[in-house]
N, C-alpha and C positions, 0 to 999 in steps of 0.2 A: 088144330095142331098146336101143341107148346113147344117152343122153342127155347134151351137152355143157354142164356148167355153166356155161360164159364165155356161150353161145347162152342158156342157160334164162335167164340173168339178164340178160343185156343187151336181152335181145327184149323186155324185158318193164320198161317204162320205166317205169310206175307201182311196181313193186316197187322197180326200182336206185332210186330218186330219193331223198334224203333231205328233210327239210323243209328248206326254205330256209335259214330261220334257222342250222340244226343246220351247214347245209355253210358258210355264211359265218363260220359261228365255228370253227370246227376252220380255215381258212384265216386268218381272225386270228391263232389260236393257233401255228400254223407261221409268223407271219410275226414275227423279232425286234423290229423295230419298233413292233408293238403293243404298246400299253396298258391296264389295267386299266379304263381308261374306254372305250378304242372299245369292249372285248368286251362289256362291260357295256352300251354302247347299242345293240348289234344285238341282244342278249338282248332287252332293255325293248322293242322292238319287235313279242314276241310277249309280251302280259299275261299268259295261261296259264300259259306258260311260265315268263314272272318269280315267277308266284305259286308254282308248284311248287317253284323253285331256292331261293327264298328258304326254304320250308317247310323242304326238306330242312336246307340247313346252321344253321339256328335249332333242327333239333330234336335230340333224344339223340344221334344218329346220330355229330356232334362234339360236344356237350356245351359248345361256347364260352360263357365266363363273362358275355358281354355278347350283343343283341341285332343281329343286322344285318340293316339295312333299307335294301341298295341292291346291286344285282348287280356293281358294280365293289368295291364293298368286300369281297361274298364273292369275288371275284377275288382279292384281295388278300389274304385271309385265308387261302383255301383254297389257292389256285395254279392255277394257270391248265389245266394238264394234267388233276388231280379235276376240276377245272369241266368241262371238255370232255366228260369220262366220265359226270358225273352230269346235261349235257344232253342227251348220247345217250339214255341210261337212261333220262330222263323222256321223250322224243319217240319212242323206236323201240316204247314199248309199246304205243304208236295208230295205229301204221301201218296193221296188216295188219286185212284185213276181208273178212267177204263169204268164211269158210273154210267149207266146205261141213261140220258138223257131224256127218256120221254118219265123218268123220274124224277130226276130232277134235274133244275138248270146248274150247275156250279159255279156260275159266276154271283145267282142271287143265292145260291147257298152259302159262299163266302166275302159276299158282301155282308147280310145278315148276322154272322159270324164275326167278324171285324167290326162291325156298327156296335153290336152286344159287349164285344169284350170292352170298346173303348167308352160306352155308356159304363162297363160295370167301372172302369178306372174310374172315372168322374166322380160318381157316385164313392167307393171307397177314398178318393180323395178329400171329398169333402166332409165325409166319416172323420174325416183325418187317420184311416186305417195304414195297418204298419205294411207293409208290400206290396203298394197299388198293382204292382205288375200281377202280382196273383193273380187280385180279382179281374184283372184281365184278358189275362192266359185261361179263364174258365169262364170268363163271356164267349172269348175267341173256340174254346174244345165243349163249348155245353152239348152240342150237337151230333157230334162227331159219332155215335153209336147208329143214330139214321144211316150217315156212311156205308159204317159195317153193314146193315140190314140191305141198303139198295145193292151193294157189292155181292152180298151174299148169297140174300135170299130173294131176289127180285122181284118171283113170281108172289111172294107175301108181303112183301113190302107195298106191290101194287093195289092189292088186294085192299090191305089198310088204308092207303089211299081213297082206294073209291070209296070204302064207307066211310071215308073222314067226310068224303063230300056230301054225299048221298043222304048222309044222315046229319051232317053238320057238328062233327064231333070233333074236337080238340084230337090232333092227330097219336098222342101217347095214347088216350083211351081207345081209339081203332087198334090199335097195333096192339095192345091187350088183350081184346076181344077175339080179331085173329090169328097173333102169334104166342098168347098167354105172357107176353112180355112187351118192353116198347122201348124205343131207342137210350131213355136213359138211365135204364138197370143196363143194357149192353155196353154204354159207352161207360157207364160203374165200373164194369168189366175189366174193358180195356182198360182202364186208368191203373187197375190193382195190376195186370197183364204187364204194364209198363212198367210198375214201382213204380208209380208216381205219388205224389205227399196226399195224405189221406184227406188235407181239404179239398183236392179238384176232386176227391175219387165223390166224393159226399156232396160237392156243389153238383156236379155231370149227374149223381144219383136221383138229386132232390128238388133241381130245378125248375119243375113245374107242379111241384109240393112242397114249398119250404116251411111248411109247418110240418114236416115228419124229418125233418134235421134236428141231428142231437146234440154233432161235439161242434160243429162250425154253422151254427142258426143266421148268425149278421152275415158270413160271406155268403151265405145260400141265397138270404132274401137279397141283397144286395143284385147276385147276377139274374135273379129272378126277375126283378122290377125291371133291368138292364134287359133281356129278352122279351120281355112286354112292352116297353116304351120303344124296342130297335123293331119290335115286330107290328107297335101298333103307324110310326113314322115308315118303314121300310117296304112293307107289307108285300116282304119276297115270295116268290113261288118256289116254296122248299117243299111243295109235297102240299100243301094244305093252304089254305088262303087264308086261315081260322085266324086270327088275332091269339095267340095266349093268355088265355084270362089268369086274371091279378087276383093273386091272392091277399085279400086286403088286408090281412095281420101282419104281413111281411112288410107291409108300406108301410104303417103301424112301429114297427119294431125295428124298421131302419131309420126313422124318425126324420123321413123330408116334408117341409113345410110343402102342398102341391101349391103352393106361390114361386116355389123355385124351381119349378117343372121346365120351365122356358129359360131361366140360364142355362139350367144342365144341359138342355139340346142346344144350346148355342154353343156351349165348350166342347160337347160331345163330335158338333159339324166340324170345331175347328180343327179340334185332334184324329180324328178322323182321316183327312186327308193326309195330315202326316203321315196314319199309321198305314194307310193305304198304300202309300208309296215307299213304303220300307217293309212290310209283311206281307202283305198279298201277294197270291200268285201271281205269276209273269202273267197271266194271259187276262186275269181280271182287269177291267177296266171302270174305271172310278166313275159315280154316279154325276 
């Protein structure tokens, strides 16, 4: 059976859909004319949400010397593109529900997820790359197309599974063989579904291939390495027990010295828990 990702995600309007809010502000953000105060009043429009956004840039996370206590000001502080990334981030981790559990656990699905994205910041930090929060936000969503698949298609999703095991195969190549497609052309999918910036749509696309990356190669390898070192450290039960194997050009071509394997994972533990208690789901509980 081949399963068309543009089909599995558009049929399925409760998945493409983003929270309201999330999609009127990313269309503020594209639009010149807005200001630090429209985005900041569609924000304040979800309290949740304000409460999150505010957490985040008050805590370690920036380290600002002063306190901010109002979403246009963290606009103004942070910029408006991080803002965007870190409302994604806090709304795309409540989406999905109702995963049918002997699929996958969701707490080690989005620990996993959460380890990756704050490995990918680390790593783009010390890039000295321009919007750490990006390569975050596509550590945090590299995954999210399995979602759609357990959501969807369960009985193939399973399928994939066992011959991940059976055969020992990196789970993107099972889900190939049995659905003609694999989680990260579908979560491609959805990124284009969402309008979201064509780096996440091309990191989600490429991240367990960053040698078929063309216009954004460094943020691919970046969350790559970042899904390999969170999955060879975390080694969650998302479906597959398999480590993600490293594509060695990518290591290569982001140019970490492996002497500095053991800081990263020291910064990686200590933000982590920050971001743990500021993004994760309510029900996740930290490792």
């Amino acid at each position: 059976m081949v399963i068309d990702p543009m089909e599995l995600v558009t049929g399925r309007v409760r998945l493409a859909s983003l929270p309201e809010v999330v999609s009127r502000v990313c269309e503020l953000i594209g639009d010149p004319r807005t200001s630090a105060s429209d985005i900041g009043q569609v924000i304040s429009e979800d309290p949740a949400l304000t409460a999150r956004l505010l957490r985040v840039v008050n805590s370690p996370f920036y380290g600002f010397p002063s306190s901010i206590d109002t979403v246009s000001r963290a606009v103004t502080v942070v910029g408006t593109a991080e803002l965007m990334d870190l409302v994604l981030a806090a709304s795309v981790v409540r989406m999905f529900r109702g995963i049918p559990p002997e699929l996958v656990d969701m707490d080690s699905f989005w620990h996993h997820s959460l380890y990756c994205g704050v490995v990918a910041r680390v790593l783009a930090a010390r890039r000295r790359r321009r919007n750490i929060e990006r390569h975050f936000v596509g550590g945090l969503i590299h995954d999210l197309g399995a979602l759609v698949l357990y959501q969807s298609v369960p009985d193939l999703a399973a399928r994939a599974l066992a011959l991940a095991r059976e055969r020992d195969l990196a789970i993107y190549l099972a889900e190939r063989e049995v659905m003609g497609c694999d989680h990260a052309a579908v979560g491609a999918e959805l990124m284009r579904t969402w309008n979201m910036p064509p780096v996440l749509e091309e990191v989600v696309a490429y991240h367990h291939e960053p040698q078929r990356a063309h216009e954004y190669p460094e943020e691919v390898a970046i969350v790559h390495l970042a899904d390999v070192i969170s999955g060879a450290l975390e080694t969650p039960d998302i479906g597959s027990e398999q480590i993600p194997p490293l594509e060695p050009a990518a290591w290569e071509s982001a140019g970490f010295p492996v002497e500095t394997l053991e800081a990263i994972v020291t910064d990686a533990d200590r933000q982590f828990s920050v971001a743990h208690e500021l993004i994760a789901p309510d029900h996740l509980e930290p490792a």
